[in-house]
PDB file of N, CA, C and O in Angstrom:
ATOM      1  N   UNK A   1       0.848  -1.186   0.000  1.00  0.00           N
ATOM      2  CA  UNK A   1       0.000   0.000   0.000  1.00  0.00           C
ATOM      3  C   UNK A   1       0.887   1.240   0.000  1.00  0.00           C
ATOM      4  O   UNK A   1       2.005   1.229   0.515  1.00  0.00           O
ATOM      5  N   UNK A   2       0.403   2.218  -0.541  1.00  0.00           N
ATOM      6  CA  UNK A   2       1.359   3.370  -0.700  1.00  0.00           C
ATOM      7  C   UNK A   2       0.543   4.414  -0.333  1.00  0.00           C
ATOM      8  O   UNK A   2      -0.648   4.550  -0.609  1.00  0.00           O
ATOM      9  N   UNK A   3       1.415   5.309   0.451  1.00  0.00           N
ATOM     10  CA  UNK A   3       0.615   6.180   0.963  1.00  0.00           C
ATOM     11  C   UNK A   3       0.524   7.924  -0.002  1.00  0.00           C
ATOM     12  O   UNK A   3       1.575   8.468  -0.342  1.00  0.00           O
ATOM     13  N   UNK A   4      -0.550   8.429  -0.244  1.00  0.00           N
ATOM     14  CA  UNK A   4      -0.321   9.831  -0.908  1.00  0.00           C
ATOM     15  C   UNK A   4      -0.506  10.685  -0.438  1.00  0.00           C
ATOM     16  O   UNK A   4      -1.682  11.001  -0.616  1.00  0.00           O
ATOM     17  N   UNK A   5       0.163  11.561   0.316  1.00  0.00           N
ATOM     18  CA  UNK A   5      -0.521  12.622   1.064  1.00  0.00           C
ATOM     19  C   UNK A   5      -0.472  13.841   0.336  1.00  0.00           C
ATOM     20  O   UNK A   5       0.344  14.072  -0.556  1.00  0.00           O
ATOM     21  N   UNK A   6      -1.620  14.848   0.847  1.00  0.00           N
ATOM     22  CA  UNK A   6      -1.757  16.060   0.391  1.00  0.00           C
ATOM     23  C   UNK A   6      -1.714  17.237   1.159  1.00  0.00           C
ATOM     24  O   UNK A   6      -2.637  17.439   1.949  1.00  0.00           O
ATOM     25  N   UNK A   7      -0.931  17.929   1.073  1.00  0.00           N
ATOM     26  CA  UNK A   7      -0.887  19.077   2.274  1.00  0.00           C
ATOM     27  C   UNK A   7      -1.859  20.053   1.684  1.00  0.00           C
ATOM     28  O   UNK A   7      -2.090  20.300   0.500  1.00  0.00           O
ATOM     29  N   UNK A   8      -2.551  20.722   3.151  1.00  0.00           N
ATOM     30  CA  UNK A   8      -3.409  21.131   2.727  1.00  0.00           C
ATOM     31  C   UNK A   8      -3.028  22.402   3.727  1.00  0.00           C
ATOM     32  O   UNK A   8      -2.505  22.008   4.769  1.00  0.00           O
ATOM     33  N   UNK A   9      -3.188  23.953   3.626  1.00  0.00           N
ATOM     34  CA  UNK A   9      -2.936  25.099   4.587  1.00  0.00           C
ATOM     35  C   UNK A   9      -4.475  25.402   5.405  1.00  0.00           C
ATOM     36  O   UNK A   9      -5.647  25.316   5.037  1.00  0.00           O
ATOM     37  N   UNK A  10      -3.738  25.836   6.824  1.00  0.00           N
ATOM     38  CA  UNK A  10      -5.036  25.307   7.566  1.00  0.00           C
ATOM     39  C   UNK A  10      -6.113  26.117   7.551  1.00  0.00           C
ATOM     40  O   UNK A  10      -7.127  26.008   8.240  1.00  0.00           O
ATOM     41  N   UNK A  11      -5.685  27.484   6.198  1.00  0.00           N
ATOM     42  CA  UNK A  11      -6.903  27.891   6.347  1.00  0.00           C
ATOM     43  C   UNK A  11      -7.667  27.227   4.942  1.00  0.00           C
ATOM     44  O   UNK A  11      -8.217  27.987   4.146  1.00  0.00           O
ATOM     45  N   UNK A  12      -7.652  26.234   4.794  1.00  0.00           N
ATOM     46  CA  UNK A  12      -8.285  25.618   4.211  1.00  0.00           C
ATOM     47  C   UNK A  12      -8.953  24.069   4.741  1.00  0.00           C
ATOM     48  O   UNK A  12      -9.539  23.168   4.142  1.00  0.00           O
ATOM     49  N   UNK A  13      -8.523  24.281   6.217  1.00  0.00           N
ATOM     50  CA  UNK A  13      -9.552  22.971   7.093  1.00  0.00           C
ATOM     51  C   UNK A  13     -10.253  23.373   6.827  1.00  0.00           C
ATOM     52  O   UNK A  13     -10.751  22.575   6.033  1.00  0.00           O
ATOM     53  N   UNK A  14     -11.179  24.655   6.895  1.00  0.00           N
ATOM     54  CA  UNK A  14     -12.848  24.676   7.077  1.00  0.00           C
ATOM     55  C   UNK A  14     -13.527  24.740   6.051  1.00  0.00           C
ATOM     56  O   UNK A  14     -14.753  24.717   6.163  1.00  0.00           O
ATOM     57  N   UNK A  15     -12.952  24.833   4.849  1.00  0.00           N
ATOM     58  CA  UNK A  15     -13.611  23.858   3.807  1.00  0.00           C
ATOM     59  C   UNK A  15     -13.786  22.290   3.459  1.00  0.00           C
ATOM     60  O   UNK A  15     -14.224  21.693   2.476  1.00  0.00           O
ATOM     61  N   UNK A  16     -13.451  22.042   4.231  1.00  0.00           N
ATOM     62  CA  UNK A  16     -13.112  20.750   4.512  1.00  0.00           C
ATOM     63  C   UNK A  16     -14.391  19.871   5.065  1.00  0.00           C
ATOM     64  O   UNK A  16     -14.902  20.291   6.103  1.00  0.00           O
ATOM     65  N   UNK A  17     -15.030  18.527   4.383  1.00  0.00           N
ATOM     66  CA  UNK A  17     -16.141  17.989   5.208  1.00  0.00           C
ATOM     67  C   UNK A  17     -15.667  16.618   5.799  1.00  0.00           C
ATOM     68  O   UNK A  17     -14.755  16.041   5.207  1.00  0.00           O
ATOM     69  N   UNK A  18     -16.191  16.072   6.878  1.00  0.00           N
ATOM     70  CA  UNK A  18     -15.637  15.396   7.831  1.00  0.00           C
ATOM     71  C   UNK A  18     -17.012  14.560   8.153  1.00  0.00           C
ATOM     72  O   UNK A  18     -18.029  14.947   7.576  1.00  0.00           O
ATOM     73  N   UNK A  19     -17.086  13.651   8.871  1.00  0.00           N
ATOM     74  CA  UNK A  19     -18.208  12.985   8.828  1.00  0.00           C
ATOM     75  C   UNK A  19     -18.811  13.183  10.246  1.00  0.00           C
ATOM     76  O   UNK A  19     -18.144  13.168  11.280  1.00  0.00           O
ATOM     77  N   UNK A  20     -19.814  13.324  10.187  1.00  0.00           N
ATOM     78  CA  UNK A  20     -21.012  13.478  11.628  1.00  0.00           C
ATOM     79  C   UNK A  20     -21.015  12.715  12.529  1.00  0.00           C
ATOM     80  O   UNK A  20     -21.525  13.184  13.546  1.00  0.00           O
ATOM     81  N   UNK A  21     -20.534  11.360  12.633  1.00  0.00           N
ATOM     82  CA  UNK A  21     -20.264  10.621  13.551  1.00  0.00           C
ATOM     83  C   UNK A  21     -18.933   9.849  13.670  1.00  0.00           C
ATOM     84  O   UNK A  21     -17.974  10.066  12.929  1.00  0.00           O
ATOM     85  N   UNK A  22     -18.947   8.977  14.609  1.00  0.00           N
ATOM     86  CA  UNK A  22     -17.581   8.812  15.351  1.00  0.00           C
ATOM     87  C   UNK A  22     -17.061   7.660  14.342  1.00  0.00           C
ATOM     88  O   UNK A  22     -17.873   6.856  13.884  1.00  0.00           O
ATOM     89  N   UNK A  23     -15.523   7.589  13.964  1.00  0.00           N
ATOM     90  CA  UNK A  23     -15.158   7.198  12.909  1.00  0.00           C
ATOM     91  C   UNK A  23     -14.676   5.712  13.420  1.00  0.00           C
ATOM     92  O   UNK A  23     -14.741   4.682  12.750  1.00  0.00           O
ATOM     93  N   UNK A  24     -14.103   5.859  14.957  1.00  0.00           N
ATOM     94  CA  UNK A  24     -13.431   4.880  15.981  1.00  0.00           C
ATOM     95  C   UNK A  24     -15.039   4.284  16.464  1.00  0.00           C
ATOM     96  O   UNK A  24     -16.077   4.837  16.828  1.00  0.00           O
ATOM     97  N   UNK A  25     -14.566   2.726  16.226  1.00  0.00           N
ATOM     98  CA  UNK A  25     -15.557   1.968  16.981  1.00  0.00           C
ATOM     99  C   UNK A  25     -15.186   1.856  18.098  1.00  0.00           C
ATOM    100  O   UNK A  25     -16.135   1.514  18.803  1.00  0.00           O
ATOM    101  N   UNK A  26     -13.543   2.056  19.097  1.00  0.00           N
ATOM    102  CA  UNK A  26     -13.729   1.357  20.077  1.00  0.00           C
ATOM    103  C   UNK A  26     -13.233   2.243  20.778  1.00  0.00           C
ATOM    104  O   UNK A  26     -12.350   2.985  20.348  1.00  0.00           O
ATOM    105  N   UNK A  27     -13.859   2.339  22.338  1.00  0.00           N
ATOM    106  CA  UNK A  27     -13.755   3.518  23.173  1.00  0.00           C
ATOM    107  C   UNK A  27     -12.296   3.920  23.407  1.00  0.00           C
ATOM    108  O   UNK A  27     -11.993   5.104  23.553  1.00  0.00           O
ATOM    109  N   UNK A  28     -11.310   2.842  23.444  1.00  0.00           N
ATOM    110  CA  UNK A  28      -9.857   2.567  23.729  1.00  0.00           C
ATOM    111  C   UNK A  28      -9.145   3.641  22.940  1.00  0.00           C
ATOM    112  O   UNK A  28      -8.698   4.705  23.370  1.00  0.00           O
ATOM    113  N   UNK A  29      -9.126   3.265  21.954  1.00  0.00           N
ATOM    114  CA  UNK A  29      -8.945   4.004  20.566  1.00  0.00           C
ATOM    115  C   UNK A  29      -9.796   5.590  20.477  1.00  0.00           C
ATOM    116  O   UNK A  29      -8.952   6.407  20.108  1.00  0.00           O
ATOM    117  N   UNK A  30     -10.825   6.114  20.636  1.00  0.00           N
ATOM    118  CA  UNK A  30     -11.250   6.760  20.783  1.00  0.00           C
ATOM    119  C   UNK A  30     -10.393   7.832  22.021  1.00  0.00           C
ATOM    120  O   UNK A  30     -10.013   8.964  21.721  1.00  0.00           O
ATOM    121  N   UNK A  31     -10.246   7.377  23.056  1.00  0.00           N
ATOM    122  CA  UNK A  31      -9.317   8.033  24.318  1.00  0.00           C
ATOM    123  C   UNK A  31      -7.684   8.021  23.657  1.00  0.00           C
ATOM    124  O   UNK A  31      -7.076   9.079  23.495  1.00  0.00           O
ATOM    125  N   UNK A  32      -7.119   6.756  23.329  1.00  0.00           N
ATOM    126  CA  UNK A  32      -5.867   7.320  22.575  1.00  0.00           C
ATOM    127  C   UNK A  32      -5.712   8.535  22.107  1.00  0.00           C
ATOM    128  O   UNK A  32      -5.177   9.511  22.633  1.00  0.00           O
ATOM    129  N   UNK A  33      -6.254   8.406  21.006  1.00  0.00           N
ATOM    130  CA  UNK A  33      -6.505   9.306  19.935  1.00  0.00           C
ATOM    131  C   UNK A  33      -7.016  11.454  20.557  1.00  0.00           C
ATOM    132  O   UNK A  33      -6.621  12.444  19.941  1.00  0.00           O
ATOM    133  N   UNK A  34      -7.692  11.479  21.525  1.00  0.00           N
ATOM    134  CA  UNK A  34      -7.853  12.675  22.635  1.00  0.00           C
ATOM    135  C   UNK A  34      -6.183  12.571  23.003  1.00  0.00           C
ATOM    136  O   UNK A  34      -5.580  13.644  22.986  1.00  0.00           O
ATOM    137  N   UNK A  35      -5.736  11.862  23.193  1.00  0.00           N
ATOM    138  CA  UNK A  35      -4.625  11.932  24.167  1.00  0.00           C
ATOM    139  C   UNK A  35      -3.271  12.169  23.648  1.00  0.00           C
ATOM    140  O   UNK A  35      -2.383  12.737  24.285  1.00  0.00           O
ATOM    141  N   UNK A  36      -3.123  11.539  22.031  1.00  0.00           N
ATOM    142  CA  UNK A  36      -2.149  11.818  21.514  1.00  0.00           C
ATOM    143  C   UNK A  36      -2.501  13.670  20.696  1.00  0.00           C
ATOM    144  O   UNK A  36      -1.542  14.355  20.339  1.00  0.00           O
ATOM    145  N   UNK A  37      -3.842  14.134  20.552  1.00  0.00           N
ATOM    146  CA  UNK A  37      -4.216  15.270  20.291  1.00  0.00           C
ATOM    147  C   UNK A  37      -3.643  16.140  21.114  1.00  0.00           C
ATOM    148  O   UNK A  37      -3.021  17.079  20.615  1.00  0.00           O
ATOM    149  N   UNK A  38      -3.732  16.011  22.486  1.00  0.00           N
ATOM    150  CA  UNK A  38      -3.666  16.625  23.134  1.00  0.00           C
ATOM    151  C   UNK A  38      -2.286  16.705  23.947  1.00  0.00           C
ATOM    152  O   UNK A  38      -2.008  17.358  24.953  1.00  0.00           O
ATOM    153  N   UNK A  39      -1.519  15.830  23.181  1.00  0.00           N
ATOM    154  CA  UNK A  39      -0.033  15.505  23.266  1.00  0.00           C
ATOM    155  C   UNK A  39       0.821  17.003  22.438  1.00  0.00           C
ATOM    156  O   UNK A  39       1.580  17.932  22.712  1.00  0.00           O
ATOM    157  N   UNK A  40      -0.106  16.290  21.054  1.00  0.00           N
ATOM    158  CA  UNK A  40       0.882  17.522  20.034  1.00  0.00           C
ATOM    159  C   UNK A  40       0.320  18.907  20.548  1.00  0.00           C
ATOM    160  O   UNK A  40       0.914  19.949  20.825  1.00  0.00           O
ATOM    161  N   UNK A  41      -0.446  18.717  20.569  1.00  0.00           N
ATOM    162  CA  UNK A  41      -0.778  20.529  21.245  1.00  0.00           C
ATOM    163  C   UNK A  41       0.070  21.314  21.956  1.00  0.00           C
ATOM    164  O   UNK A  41       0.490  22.456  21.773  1.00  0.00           O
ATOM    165  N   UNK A  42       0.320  20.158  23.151  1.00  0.00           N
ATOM    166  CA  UNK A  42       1.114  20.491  24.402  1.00  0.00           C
ATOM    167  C   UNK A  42       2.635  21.349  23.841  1.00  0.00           C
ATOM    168  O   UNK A  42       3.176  22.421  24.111  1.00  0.00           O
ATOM    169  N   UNK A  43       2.930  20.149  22.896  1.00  0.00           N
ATOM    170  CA  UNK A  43       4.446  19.998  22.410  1.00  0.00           C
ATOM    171  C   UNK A  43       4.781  21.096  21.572  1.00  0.00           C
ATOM    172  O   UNK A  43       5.896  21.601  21.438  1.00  0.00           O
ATOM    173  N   UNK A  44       3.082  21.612  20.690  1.00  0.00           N
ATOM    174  CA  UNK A  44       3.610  22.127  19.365  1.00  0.00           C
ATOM    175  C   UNK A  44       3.313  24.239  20.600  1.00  0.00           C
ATOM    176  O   UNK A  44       3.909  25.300  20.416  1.00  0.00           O
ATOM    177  N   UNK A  45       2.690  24.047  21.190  1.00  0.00           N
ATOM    178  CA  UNK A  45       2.875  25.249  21.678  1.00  0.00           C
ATOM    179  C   UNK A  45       3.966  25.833  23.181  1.00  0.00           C
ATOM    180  O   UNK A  45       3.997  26.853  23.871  1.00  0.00           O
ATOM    181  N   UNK A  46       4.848  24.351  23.136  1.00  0.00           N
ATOM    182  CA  UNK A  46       6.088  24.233  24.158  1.00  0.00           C
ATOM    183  C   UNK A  46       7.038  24.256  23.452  1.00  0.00           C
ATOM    184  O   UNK A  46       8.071  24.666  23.980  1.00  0.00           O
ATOM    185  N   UNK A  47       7.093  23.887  22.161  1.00  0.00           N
ATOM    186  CA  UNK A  47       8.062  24.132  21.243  1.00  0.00           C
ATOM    187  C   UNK A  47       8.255  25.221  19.907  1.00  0.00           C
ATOM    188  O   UNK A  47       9.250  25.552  19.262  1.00  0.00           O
ATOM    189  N   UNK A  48       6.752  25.619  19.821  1.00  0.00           N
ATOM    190  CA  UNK A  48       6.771  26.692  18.884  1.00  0.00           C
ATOM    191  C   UNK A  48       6.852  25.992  17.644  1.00  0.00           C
ATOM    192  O   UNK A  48       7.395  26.580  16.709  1.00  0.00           O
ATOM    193  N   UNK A  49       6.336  24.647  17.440  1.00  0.00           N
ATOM    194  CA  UNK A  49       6.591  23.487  16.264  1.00  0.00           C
ATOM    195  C   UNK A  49       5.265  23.957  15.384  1.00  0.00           C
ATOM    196  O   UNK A  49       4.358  24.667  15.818  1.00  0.00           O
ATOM    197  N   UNK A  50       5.344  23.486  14.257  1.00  0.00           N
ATOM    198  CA  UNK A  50       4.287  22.903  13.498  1.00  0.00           C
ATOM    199  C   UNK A  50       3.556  21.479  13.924  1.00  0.00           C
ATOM    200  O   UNK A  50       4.073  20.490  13.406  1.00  0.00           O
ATOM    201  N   UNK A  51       2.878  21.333  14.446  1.00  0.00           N
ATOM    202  CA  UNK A  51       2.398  19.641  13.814  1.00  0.00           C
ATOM    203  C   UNK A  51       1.712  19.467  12.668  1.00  0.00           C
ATOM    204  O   UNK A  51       0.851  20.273  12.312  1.00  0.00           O
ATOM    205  N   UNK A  52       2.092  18.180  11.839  1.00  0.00           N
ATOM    206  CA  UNK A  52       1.214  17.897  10.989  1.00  0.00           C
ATOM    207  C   UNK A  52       0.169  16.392  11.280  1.00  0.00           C
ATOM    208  O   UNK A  52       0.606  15.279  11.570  1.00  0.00           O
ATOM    209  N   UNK A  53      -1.254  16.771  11.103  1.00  0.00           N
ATOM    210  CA  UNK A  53      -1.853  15.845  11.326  1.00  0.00           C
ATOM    211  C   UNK A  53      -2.240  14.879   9.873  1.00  0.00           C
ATOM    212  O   UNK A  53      -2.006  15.373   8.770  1.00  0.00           O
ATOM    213  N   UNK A  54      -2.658  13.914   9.953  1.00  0.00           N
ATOM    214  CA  UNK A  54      -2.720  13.226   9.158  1.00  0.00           C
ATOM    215  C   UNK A  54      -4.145  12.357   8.614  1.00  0.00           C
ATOM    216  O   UNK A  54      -4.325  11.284   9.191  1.00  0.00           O
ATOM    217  N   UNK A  55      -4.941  12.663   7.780  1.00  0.00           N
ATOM    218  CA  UNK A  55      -6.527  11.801   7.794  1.00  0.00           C
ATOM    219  C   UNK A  55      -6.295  10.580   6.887  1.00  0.00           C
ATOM    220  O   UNK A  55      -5.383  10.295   6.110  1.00  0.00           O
ATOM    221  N   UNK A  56      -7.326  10.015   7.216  1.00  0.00           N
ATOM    222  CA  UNK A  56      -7.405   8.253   5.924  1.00  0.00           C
ATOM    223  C   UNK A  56      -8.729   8.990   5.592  1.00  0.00           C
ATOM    224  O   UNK A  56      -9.593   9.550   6.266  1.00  0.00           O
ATOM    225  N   UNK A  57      -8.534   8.762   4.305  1.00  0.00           N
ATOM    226  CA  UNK A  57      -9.773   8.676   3.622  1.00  0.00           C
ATOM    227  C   UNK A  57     -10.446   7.349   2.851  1.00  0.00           C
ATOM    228  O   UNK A  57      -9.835   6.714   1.991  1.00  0.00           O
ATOM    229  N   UNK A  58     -11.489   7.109   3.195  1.00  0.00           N
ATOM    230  CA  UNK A  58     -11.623   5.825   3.088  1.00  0.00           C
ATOM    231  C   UNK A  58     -13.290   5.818   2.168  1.00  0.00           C
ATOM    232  O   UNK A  58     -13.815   4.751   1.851  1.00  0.00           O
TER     233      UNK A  58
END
């Protein structure tokens, strides 16, 4: 599998559509996922970094 990514500038998230409900079936995964969010946040405004996040489109 090969991956293609597309960078996209973030003022162009909010054109962006995303789906209405929860994408993670399992609560586990669901809390990861808050936690590693809330990881880069920490990091990217302790470090003055960029993060880049990453979607599957499926």
């Amino acid at each position: 599998m090969t991956a293609n990514f597309q960078i996209i500038d973030k003022e162009e998230v909010g054109s962006l559509s995303f789906p209405n409900q929860e994408v993670l079936g399992d609560a586990h995964q669901i809390l990861q996922r808050k936690t590693y969010l809330e990881r880069a946040l920490t990091l990217g405004n302790l470090e003055h970094l960029k993060m880049k996040i990453y979607w599957s489109q499926k």
